[in-house]
C-alpha positions in Angstrom: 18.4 5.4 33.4 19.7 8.2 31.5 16.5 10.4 29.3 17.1 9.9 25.5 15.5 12.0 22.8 14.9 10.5 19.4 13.3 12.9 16.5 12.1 10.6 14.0 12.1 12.5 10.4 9.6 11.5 7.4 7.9 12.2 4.7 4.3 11.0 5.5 2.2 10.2 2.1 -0.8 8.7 4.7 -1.3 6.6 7.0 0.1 3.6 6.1 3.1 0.6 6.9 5.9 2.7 7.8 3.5 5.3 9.7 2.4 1.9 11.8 5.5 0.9 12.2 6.9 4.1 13.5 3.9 4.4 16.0 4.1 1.1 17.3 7.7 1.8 18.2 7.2 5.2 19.9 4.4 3.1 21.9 6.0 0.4 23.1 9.9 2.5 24.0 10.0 2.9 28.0 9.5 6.4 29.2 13.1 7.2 29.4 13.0 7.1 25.8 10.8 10.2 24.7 10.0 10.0 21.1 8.9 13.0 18.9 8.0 12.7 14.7 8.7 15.4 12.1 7.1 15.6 9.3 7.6 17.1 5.9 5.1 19.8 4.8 4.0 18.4 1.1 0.3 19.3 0.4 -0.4 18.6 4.2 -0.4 14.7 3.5 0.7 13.8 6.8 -2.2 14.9 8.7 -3.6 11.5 9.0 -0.7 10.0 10.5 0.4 13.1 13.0 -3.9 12.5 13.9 -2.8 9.0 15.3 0.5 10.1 16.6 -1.5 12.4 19.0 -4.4 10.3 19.7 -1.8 8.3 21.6 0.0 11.0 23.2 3.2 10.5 20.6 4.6 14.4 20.0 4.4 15.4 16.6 4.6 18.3 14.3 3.9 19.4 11.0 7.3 20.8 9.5 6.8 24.6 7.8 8.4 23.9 4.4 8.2 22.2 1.7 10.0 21.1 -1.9 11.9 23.2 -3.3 13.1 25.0 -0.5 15.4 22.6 0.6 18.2 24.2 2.2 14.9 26.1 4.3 13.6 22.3 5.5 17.3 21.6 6.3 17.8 24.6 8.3 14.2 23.7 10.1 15.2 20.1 11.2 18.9 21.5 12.2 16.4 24.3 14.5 14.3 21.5 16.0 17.5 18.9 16.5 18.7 22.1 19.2 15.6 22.8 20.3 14.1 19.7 21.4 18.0 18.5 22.4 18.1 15.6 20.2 20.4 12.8 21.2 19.1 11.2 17.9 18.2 11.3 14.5 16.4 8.4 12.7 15.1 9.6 9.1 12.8 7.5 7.3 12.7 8.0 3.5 15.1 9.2 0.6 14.0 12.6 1.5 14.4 12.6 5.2 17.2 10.6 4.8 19.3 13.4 2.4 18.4 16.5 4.2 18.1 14.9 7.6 21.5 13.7 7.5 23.1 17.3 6.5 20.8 18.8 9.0 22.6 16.2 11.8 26.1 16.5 10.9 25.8 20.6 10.8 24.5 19.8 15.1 26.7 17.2 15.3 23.6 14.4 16.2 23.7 10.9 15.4 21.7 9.7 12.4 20.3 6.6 11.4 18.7 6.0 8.3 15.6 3.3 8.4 15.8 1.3 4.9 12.5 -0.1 3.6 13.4 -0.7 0.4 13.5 1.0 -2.6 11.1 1.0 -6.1 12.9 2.4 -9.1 9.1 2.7 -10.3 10.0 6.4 -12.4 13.1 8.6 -13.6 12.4 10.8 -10.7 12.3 8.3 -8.1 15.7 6.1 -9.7 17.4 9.7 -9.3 16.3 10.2 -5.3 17.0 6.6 -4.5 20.8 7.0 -6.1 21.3 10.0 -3.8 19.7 7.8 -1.2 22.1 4.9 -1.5 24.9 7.7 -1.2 23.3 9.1 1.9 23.4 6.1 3.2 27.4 5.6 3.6 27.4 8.4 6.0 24.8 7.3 8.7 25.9 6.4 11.9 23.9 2.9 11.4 21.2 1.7 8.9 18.8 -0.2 10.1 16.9 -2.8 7.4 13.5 -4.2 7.7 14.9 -7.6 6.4 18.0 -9.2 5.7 16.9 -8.9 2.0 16.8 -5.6 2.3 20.2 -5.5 4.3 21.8 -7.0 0.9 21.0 -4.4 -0.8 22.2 -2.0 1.1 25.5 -3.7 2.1 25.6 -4.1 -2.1 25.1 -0.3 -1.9 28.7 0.0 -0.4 27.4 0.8 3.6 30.2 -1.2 5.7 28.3 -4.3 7.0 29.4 -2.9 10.6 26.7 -0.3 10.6 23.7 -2.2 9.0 21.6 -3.9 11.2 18.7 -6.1 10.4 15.9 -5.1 13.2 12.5 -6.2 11.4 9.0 -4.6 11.1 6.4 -5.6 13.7 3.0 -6.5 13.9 0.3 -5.8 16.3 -1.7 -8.7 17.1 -4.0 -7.3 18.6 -5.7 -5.6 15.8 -6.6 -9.2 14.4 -8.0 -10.8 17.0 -11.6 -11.3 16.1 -10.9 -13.2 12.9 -14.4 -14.0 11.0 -16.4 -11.5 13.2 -16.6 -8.2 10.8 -19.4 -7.3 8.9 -19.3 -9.5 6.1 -21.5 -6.7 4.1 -19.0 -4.9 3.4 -17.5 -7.3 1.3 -20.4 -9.0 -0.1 -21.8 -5.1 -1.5 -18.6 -5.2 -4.2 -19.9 -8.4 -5.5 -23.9 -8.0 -6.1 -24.1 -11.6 -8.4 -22.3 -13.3 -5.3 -19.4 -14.8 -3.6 -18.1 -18.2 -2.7 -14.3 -16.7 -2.0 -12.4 -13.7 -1.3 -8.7 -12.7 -2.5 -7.8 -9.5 -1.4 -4.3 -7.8 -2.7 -3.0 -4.2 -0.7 -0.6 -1.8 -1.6 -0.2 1.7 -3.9 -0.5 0.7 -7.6 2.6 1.7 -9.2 4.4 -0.9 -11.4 6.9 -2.3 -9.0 4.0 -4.6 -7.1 3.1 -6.3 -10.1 -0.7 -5.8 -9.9 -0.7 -6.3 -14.0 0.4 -9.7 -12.7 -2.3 -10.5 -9.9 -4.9 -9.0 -12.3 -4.0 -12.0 -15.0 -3.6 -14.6 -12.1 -7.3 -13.5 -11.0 -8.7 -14.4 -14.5 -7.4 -17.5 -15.1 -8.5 -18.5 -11.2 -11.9 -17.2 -12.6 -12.2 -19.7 -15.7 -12.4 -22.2 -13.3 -13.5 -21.0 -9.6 -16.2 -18.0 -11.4 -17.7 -17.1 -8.1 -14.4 -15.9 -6.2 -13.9 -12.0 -5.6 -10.5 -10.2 -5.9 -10.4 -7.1 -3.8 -7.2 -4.7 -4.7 -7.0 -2.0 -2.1 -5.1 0.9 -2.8 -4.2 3.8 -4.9 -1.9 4.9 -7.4 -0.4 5.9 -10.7 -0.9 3.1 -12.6 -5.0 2.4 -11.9 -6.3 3.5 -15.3 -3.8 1.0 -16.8 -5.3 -1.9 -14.4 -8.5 -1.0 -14.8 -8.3 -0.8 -18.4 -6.9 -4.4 -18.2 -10.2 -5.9 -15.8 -12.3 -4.7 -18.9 -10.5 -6.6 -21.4 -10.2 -9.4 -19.4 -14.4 -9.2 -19.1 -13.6 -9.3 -15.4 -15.4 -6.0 -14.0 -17.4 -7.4 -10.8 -15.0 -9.9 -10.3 -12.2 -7.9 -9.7 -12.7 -4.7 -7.9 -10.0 -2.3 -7.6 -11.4 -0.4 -4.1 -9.3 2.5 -4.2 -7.7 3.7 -0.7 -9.8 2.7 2.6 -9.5 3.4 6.2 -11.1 -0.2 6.7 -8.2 -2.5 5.5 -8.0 -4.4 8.5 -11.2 -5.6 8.5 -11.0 -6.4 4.7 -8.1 -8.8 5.6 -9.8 -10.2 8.4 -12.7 -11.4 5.6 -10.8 -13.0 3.0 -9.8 -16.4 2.3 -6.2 -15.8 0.7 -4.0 -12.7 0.8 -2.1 -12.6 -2.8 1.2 -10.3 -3.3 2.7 -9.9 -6.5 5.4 -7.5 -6.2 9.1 -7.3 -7.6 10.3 -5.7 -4.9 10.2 -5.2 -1.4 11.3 -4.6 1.9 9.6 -6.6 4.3 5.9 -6.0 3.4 3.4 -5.3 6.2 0.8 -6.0 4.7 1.8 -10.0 4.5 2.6 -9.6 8.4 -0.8 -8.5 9.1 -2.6 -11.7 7.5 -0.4 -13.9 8.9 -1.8 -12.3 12.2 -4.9 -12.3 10.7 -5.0 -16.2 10.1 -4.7 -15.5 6.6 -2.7 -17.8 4.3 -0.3 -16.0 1.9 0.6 -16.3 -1.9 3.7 -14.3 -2.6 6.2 -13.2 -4.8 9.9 -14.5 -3.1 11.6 -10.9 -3.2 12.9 -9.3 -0.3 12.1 -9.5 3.0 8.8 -11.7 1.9 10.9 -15.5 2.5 11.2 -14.0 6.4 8.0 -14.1 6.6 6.1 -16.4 4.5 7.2 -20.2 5.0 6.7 -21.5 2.1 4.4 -24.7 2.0 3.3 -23.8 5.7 1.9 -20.5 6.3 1.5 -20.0 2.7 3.4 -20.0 -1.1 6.3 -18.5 -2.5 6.0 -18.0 -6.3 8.9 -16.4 -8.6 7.7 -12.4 -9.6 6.2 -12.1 -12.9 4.8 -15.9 -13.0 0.9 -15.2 -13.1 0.1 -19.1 -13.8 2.1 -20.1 -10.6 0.0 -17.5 -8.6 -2.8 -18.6 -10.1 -2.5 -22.4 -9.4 -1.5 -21.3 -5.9 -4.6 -19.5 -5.2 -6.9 -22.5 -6.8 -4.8 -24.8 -4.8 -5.9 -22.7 -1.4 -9.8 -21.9 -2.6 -10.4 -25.4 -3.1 -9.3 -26.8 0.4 -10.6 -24.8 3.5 -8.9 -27.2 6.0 -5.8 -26.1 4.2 -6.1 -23.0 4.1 -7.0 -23.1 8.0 -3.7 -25.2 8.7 -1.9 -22.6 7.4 -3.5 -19.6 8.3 -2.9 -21.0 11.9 0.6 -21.5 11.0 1.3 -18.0 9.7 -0.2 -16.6 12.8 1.4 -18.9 15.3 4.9 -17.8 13.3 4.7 -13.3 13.7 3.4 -14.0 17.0 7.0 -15.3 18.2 9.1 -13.3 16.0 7.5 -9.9 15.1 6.2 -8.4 18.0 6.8 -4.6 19.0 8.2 -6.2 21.9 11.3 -6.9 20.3 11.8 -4.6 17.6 11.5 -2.3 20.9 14.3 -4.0 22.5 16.7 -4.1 19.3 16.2 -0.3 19.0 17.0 0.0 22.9 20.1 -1.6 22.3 21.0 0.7 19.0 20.0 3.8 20.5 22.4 3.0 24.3 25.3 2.6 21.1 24.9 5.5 19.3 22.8 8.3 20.8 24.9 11.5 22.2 24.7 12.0 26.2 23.4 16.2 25.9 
């Protein structure tokens, strides 16, 4: 079988769901596929993730510019496409994504365009995502993390010929010893006690609707007082959220944790996972507590529905309804045999359908059609 080289091209805040899900991928590709990751130079943020990339033998490297200098970074990934005798190009990101696809066409190298979804959460970001939704009409193929997500871009004006819907994966492996962690490490956050644990992931900025799981978490405190709410994650918005736990009278009660190295094992402890954004692609987060045996409460928007049956491995609720969250939640802390069923459920369910396995397999297929013989 024929050698094919794929530079993957991003924009690495940390380590986080799209660094996973491009690692998983390069790990579980057959040899003849040989896999390296670029990534952008801003304030060195990607060193976490090109740390795992190499402690698994995935080739990676640290790009030497940086915004502004954009036609510099473009003439650097055009260098590296001829060096390394690219027979691909998949850019993950707005950024990658603009100056990846100019730095492809000028070597004449395939380019595909991975869509997670996209936030609209400042002026700044609304501007990049436009240009992105332009960019996009010149790929070679886009490939969506859900069909929600391949709306959106197929509403974006991409021909429905070049999007296809290959889904983000889960390894199960990482979840396999549910309920044996060290329970300290919850239990330190709440000194007065804890009957139950909620736990909410993801970078606070206003398009996951933390303002929203913050005011389901106080009403499930007037009734259940003795249940924890974990949010884990950083962002823009936390002096906002945290201003809203004090007047809420909710400080011990709802702990915002800031970023951790240790989220997996913080899923592995609670008793619901609750997501509250308005917008998404297909969230990993909800994939790893369905493999965690974790049942789900989540907003129905985007990719979420794909994952989350509704009534079986978890809830659906509409975005911006903090009482239907709420309830949900009470309605799962109250019953531990439900919450078993469908934690069960949801694991039984990403088992069969999102396993690196196949995403593997679906990218096979894409990169025979479109990759360049060099």
């Amino acid at each position: 079988m024929n050698a094919v080289n794929v530079l993957h091209l991003t924009d690495s805040p940390f380590f986080g769901g799209p660094e996973r899900q491009i690692l998983g991928l390069a790990r579980t590709l057959p040899p003849h596929v040989h896999t390296k990751v670029l990534c952008f130079r801003e304030h060195a943020s990607c060193l976490p993730f090109l740390k795992e990339l190499e402690s698994v033998g995935v080739a990676s490297e640290m790009l030497e510019h940086a915004t502004p200098l954009y036609p510099k970074m473009v003439a650097e990934v055009r260098r590296r496409l001829q060096t390394h005798a690219a027979n691909l190009l998949v850019c993950h990101g707005y950024k990658a994504d603009i100056l990846g696809l100019i730095a492809a066409r000028i070597t004449g190298t395939p380019v595909v365009s991975v869509s997670r979804g996209w936030t609209a959460h400042t002026r700044k970001v609304r501007l990049n995502e436009a240009l992105d939704r332009k960019s996009l009409r010149f790929m070679d193929a886009v490939v969506c993390v859900s069909e929600g997500q391949a709306e959106k871009v197929r509403r974006a004006g991409i021909p429905a010929q070049r999007v296809r819907v290959i889904r983000n994966a889960i390894d199960h492996e990482r979840f396999r010893n549910r309920g044996q962690g060290r329970r300290e490490v919850v239990r330190e956050f709440f000194p007065e006690g804890l009957d139950n644990l909620v736990i909410a992931v993801g970078r606070l900025s206003p398009e996951k609707g933390f303002d929203h799981f913050i005011a389901a978490a106080g009403l499930v405190l007037s009734e259940l007082p003795r249940t924890g709410f974990l949010l884990i994650g950083e962002g823009p918005s936390r002096a906002t959220l945290e201003q809203q736990i004090a007047s809420a009278g909710a400080r011990g009660r709802i702990v915002l944790t800031g970023f951790r190295n240790d989220v997996d094992e913080m899923i592995l402890h609670a008793d619901v996972l609750a997501q509250s954004s308005h917008t998404e692609g297909l969230p990993n987060v909800v994939l790893e507590a369905c493999a965690a045996g974790v049942p789900v409460v989540a907003t129905a928007v985007g990719g979420t529905p794909e994952v989350v049956c509704d009534g079986t491995s978890g809830y659906l609720v509409a975005p911006g309804d903090s009482r239907s969250l709420a309830n949900r939640l009470l309605e799962l802390l109250r019953s531990p045999d439900q919450r078993a069923r469908m934690g069960a459920a949801g694991r039984e369910f990403v088992r069969t359908h999102f396993s690196f396995a196949q995403q593997s397999a679906e990218y096979q297929r894409l990169f025979a059609e479109i990759a360049t013989p060099r």
